[in-house]
N, C-alpha and C positions, 0 to 999 in steps of 0.2 A: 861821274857822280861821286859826292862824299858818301861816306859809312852811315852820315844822318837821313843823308838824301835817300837814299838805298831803302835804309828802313822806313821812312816815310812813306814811300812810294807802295812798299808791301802793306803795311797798314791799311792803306788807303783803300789799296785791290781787296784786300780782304773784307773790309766793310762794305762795297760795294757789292762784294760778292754773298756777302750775309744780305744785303736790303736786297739783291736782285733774287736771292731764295725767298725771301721770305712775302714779296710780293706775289711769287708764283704759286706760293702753296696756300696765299688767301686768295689766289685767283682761282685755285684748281676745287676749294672747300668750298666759296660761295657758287659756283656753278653746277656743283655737286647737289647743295642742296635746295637750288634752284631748280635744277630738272627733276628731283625726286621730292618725296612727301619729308617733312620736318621729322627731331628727334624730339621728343617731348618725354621727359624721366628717362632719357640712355633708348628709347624704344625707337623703333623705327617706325612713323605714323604715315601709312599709306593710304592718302582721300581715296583713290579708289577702290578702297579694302570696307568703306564703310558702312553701316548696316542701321537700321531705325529697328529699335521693340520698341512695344507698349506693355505697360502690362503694370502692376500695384506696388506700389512701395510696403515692403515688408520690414525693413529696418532702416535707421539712420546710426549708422555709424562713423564717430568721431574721427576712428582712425583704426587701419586695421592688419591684421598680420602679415599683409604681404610684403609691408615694407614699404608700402609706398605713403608718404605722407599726405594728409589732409582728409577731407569729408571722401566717406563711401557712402550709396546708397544699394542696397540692397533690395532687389526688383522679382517679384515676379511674373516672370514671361511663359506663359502656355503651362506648369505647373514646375519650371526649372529657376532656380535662383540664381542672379545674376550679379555679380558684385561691379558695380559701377562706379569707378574711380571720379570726383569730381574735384579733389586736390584741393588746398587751402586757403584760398582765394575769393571761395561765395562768401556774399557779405552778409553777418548776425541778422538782418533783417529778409533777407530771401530765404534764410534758413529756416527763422519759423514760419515762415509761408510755408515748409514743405511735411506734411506730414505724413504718418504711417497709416497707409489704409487709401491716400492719393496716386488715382489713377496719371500715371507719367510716361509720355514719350522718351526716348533716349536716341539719340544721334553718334556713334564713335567706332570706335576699331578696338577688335578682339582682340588683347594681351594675354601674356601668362607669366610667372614672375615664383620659380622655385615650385613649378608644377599644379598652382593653382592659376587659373581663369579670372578673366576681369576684363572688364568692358571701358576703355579709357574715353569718357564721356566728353563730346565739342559739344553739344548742346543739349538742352532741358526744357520742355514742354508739361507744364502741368499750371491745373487752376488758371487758364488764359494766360500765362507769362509764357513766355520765349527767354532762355537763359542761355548766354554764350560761353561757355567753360574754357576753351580751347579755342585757339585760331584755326583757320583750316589746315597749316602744316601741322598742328597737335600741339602747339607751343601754349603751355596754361596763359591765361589771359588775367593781366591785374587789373582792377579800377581803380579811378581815379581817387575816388574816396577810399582804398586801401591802401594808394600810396598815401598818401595825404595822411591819413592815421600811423602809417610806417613812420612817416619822414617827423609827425611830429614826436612820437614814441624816441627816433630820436635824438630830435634835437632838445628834450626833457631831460634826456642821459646824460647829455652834452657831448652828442657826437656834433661834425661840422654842417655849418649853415650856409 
């Protein structure tokens, strides 16, 4: 073999040996998180960790110190206050459906995040609506009409169409 041929041949090896890693550790991550519950915000969201309150909506908050972005609702359950993440995804118009003082069910798994508590909300039960927040692996869920307002937002900007 020439000195070209040589080095061709290594090249070659080596990039099959980059595709044949990098097949195996999307092999080894999708089945991972196929046998286990989803990450939804870095957490680990285990369906069968999950828990239903009911109990009265005490505050709506925009956004809150935990760090975690989007709507909280703030719940009280049996005389304990509940901070229930609902992320920034409900759409202006289910939001004023929701008020302070509406008795609500709550669907999700107990978080904590720098020592405070939070209930990372899949679903919303109040005033007859049924509200999907989360998938069942905890992955926040977008509508269709939020990408749609996204995607025109920006293609307004002049991002690509």
């Amino acid at each position: 073999m020439t000195r070209t041929t040589h080095r061709a041949a290594r090249v070659l090896a080596y990039v099959a040996a980059c595709m044949f890693l990098a097949v195996l550790f999307t092999q080894a991550s999708a089945s991972k998180e196929t046998s286990s519950g989803g990450r939804g915000l870095g957490f680990f969201y285990d369906p069968t960790k999950e828990v239903t309150l009911t109990g009265a909506v005490k505050q709506i908050v925009p956004r809150s110190s935990t760090g975690l972005t989007g709507l909280h609702v703030l719940v009280s359950v049996q005389g304990e206050t509940i901070d229930a993440h609902i992320g920034p995804y409900l759409s202006k118009q289910i939001q004023q459906t929701l008020h302070v003082g509406d008795l609500i069910q709550l669907i999700g798994v107990h978080e904590s995040v720098r020592g405070k508590g939070f209930l990372l909300a899949r679903q919303l039960v109040y005033s007859g609506r049924q509200v999907t927040v989360r998938s069942e692996r905890g992955l926040l869920i977008r509508t269709a009409s939020q990408r749609a307002v996204s995607d025109s937002r920006r293609n307004a900007s002049g991002g690509a169409q």
